[in-house]
LUMMI-645510 format. One record per residue (C-alpha): z, y, x; residue in three letters. Coordinates in Angstrom, 3 decimals. Each point is the difference from the previous one (the first is absolute). Layout:
atom Z->Z&Y->Y&X->X&residuo->Ala .
...
This chain:
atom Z->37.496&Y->-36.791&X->39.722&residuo->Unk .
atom Z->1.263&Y->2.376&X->2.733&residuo->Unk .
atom Z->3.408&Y->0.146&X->-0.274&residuo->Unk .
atom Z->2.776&Y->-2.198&X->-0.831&residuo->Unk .
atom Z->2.531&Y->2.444&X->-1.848&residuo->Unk .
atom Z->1.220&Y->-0.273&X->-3.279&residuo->Unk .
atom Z->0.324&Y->2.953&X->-2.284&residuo->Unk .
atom Z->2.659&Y->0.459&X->-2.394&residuo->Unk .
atom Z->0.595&Y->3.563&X->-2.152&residuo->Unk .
atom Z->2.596&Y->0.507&X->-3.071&residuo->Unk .
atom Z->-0.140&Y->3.142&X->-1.410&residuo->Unk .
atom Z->2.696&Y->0.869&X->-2.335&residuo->Unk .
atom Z->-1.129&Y->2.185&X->-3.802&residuo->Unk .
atom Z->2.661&Y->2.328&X->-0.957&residuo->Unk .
atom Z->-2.004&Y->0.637&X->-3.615&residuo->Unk .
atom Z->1.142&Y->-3.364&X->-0.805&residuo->Unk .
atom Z->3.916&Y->1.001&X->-0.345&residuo->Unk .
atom Z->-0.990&Y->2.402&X->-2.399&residuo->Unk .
atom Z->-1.822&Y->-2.779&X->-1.682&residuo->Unk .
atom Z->3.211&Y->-2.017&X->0.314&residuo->Unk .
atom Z->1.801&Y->2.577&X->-1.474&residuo->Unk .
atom Z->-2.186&Y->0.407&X->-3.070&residuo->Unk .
atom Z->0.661&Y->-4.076&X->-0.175&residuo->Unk .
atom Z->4.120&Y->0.874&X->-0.197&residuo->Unk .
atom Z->-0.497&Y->2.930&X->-2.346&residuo->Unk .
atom Z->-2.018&Y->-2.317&X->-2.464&residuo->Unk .
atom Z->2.411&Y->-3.446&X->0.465&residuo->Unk .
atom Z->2.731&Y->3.000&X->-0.788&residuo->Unk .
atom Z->-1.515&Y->1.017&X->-3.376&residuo->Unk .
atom Z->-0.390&Y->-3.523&X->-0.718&residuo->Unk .
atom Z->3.569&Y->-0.468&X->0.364&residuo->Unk .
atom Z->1.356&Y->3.232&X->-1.640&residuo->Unk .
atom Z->-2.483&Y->-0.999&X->-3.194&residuo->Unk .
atom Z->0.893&Y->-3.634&X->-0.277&residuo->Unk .
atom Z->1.984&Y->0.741&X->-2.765&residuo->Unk .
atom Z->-2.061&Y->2.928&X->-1.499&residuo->Unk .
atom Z->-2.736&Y->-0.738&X->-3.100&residuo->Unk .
atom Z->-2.650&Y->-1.169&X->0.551&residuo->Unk .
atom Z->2.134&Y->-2.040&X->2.603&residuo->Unk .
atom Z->-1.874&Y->-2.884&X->0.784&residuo->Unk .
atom Z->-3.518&Y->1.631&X->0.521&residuo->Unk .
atom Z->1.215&Y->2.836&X->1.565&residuo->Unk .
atom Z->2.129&Y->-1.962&X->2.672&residuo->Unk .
atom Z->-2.768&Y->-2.727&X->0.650&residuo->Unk .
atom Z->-2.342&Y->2.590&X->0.487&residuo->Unk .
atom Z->1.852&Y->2.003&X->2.473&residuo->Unk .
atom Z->1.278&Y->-2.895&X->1.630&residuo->Unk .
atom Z->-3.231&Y->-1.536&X->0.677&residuo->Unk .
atom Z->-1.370&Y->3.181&X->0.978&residuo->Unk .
atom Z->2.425&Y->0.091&X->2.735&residuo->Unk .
atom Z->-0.272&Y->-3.450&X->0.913&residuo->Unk .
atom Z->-4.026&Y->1.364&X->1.041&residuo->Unk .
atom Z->0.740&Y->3.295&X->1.583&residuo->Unk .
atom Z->2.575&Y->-1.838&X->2.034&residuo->Unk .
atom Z->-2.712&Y->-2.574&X->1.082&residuo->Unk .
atom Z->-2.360&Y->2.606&X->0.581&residuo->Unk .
atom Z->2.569&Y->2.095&X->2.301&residuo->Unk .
atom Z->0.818&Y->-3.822&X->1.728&residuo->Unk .
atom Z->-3.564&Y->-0.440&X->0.445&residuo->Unk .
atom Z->-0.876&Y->3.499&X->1.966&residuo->Unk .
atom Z->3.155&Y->0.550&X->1.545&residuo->Unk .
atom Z->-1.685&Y->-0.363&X->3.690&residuo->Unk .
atom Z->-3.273&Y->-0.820&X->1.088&residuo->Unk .
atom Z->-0.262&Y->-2.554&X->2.773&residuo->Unk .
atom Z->-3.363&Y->-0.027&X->2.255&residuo->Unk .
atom Z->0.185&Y->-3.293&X->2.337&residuo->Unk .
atom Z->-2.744&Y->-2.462&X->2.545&residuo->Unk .
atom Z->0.183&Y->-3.211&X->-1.374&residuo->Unk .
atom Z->-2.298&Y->-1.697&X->3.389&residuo->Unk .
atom Z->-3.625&Y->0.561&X->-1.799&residuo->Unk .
atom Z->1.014&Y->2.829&X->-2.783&residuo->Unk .
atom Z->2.072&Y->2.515&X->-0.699&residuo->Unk .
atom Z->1.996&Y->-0.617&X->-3.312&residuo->Unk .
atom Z->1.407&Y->3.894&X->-1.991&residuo->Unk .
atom Z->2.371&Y->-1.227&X->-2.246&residuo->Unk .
atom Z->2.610&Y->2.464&X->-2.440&residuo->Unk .
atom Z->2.921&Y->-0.975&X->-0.420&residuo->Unk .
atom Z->2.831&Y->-1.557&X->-0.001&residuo->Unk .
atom Z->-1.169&Y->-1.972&X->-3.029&residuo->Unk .
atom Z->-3.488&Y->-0.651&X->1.092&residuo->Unk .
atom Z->-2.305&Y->0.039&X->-2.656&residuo->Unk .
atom Z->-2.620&Y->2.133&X->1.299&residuo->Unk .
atom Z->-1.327&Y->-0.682&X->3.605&residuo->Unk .
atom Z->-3.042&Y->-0.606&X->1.492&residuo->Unk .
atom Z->-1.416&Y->-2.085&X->3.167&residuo->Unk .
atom Z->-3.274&Y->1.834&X->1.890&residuo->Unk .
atom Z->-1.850&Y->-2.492&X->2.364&residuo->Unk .
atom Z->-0.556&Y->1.730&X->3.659&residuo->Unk .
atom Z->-3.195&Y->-1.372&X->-0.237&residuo->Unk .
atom Z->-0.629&Y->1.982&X->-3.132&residuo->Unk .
atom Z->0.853&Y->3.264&X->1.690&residuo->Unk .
atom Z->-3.276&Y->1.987&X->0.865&residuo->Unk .
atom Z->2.016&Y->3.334&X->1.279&residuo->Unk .
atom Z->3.562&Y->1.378&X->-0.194&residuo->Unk .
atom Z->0.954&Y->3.738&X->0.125&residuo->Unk .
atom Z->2.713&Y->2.260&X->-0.455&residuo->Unk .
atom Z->-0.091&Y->2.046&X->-2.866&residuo->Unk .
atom Z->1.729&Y->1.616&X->-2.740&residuo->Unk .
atom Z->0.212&Y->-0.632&X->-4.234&residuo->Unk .
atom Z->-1.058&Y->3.097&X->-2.325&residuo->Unk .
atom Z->2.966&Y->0.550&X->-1.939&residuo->Unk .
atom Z->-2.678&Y->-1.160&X->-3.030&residuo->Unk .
atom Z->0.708&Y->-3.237&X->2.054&residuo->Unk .
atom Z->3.305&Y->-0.195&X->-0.855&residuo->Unk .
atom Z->2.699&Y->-3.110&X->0.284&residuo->Unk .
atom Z->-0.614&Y->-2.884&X->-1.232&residuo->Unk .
atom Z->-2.546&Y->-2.668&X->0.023&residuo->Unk .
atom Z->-3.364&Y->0.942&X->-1.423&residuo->Unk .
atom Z->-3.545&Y->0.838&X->0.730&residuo->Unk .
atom Z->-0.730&Y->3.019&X->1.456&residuo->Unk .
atom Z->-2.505&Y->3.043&X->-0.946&residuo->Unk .
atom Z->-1.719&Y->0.087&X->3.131&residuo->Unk .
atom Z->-0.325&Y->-3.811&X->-0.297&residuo->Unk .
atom Z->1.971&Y->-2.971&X->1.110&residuo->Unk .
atom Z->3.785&Y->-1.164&X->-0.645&residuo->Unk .
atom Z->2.898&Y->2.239&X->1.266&residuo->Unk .
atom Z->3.390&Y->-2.155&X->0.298&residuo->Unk .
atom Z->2.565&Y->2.849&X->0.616&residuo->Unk .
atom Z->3.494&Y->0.924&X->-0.327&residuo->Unk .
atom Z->0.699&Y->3.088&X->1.194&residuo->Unk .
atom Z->-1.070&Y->2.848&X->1.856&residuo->Unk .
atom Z->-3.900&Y->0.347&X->0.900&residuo->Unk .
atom Z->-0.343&Y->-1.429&X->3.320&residuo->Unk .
atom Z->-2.063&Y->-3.184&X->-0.572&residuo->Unk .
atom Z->-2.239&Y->-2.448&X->2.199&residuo->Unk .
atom Z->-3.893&Y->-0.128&X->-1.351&residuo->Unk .
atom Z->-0.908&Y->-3.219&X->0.292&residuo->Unk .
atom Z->-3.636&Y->-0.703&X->-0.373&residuo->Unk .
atom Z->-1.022&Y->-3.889&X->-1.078&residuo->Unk .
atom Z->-3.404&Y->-1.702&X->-0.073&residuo->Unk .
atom Z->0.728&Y->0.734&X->-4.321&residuo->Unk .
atom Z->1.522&Y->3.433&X->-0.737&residuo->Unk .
atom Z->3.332&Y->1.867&X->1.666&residuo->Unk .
atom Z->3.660&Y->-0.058&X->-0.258&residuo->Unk .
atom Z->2.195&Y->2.859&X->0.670&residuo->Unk .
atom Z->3.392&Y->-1.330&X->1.501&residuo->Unk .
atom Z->2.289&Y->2.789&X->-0.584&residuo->Unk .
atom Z->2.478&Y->0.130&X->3.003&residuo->Unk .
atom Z->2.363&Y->2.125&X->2.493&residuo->Unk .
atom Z->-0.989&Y->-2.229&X->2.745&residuo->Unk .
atom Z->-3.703&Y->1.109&X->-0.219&residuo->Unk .
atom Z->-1.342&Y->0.890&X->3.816&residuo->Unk .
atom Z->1.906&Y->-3.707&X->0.829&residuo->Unk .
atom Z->-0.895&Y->-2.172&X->-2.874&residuo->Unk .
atom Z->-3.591&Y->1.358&X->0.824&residuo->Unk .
atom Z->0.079&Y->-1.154&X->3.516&residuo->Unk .
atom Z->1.685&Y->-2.829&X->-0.788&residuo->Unk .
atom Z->-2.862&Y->-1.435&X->-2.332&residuo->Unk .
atom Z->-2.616&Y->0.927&X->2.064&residuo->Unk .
atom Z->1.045&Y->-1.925&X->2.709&residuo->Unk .
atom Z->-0.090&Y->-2.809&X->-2.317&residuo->Unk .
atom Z->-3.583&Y->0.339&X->-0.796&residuo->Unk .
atom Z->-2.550&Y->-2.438&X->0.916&residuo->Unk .
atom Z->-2.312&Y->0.921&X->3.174&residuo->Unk .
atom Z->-3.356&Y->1.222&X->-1.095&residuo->Unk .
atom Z->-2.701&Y->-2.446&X->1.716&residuo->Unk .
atom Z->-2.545&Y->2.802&X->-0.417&residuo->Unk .
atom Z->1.854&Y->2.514&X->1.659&residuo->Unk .
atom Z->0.501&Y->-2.009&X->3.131&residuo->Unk .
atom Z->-3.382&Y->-1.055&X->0.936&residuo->Unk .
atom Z->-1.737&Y->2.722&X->1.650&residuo->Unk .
C-alpha cells in the first residue's frame, strides 16, 4: 500500500425527506382514521406502512463511503441495513464515471452489468473487481477515485522489466 490516508465521504439524499414526509402523511391518516370503520384494519395498515417508509427514509438518508485499513466499507444510513465491504485486493481498476439515469438510486444491478449503490446525483466511482463491477454513486468522485487507487496492491508484473 502506498499511502497511509484514510478516506472518509458522507453524502447527504435530499429524496429521502420527501420519503419522510410520505411516512408523516401516512402515520397522519392512521391517526385521523383510528376511529373511522373499518378502524382497526385501516389504522394497522397505515400505521405499519409508515413504520416501513420511515425505515426506508432512515436507511438512505446519507450514504457514507469510508477505508477501513484493507477495504473500503459504503454503508446507507443512519440505520445501516444495507452496506457493503470491497477488499482492495479485489479491486482490478477504478474510474470515474457517471450512472445512466436508467441507473437510478438505489441498490440494484445495473443494465450495463454490475451493482450500482447510489443515492443521488450521477457522479459515481466504477469499480472493477476480479468478479463483476460496482458503481459507487458519489459527489466526491475525482477524490474517492484517487483515493482507492492509491490503495491498490502493486502489480508484480508491471514492475519487472
Amino acid at each position: 500500500m502506498s499511502s497511509l490516508a484514510i478516506y472518509y465521504h458522507r453524502q447527504q439524499g435530499p429524496l429521502c425527506l420527501l420519503v419522510y414526509a410520505t411516512a408523516a402523511l401516512l402515520a397522519g391518516t392512521a391517526w385521523y382514521c383510528r376511529n373511522e370503520p373499518p378502524q382497526p384494519f385501516l389504522t394497522w395498515i397505515l400505521s405499519g406502512s409508515a413504520m416501513l417508509v420511515f425505515l426506508s427514509a432512515a436507511s438512505f438518508h446519507h450514504l457514507t463511503v469510508a477505508d477501513e485499513i484493507d477495504r473500503l466499507r459504503i454503508r446507507f444510513g443512519p440505520i445501516p441495513l444495507f452496506q457493503r465491504a470491497v477488499l482492495y485486493e479485489e479491486i482490478v481498476d477504478v474510474e470515474v464515471g457517471r450512472t445512466s439515469i436508467l441507473d437510478g438510486w438505489g441498490i440494484h444491478l445495473s443494465l450495463r452489468g454490475g451493482w450500482v449503490m447510489n443515492l443521488w446525483g450521477r457522479d459515481c466511482v466504477v469499480l472493477k473487481l476480479k468478479k463483476g463491477t460496482l458503481r459507487v454513486g458519489t459527489d466526491d468522485a475525482e477524490n474517492l477515485a484517487a483515493f482507492v487507487k492509491s490503495r491498490l496492491p502493486e502489480d508484480p508484473e508491471a514492475t519487472r522489466g
